[in-house]
C-alpha positions, 0 to 999 in steps of 0.5 A: 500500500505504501509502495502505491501511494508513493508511486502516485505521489511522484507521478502527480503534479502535486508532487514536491518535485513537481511543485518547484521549479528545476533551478539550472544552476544553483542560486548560490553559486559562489558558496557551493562546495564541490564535496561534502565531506568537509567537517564543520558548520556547513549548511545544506539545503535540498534540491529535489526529494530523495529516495530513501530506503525504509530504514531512513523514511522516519519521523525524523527524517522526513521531517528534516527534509521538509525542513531542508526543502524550505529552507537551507539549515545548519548542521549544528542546527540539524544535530541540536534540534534533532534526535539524530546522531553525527553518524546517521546525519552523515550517512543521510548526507552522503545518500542525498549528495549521491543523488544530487539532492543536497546543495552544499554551502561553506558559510566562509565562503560567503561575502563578509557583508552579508554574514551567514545565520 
């Protein structure tokens, strides 16, 4: 049942990835790093919806996708408002950069006028 519903759902134009338009090229094209395996307070934000397998589709987990959807977040963010742990976190990352989902910025990259929140 469940398997249906998310098939329905990625063929409607309800669908998240339906419902924003595809960006060519990121809207932050000077901060975007080209690897996210760099420690630190990077911030992430979601390009499209992932496919996760089951042992990832939790409460927690779609709801930071949501989150991410609508706005890019910090890590020490995620980590303190979470109940994941550094290890999870960073095999979610890893999954959703393998499918190009994550954008990924560097906050010391940004111009120093317009400091990062």
């Amino acid at each position: 049942m469940f398997q249906a519903i998310t098939e329905w759902a990625r063929r409607t134009s309800s669908s998240f990835g339906g419902s924003r338009p595809q960006l060519l090229e990121s809207s932050f094209p000077d901060t975007v790093i080209a690897e996210p395996g760099l420690p630190g307070d990077l911030i992430y934000r979601l390009k499209h919806w992932p496919d996760l397998p089951g042992n990832l589709r939790t409460a927690d987990v779609l709801r930071l996708m949501s989150l991410m959807s609508n706005r890019p977040l910090r890590r020490s963010w995620i980590l303190d408002r979470t109940r994941m742990d550094e290890q999870r976190l960073d095999l979610l990352l890893k999954r959703l950069s393998a499918q190009k989902a994550l954008d990924v910025l560097d906050p010391a990259r940004l111009p120093a006028d317009r400091p990062a929140y």
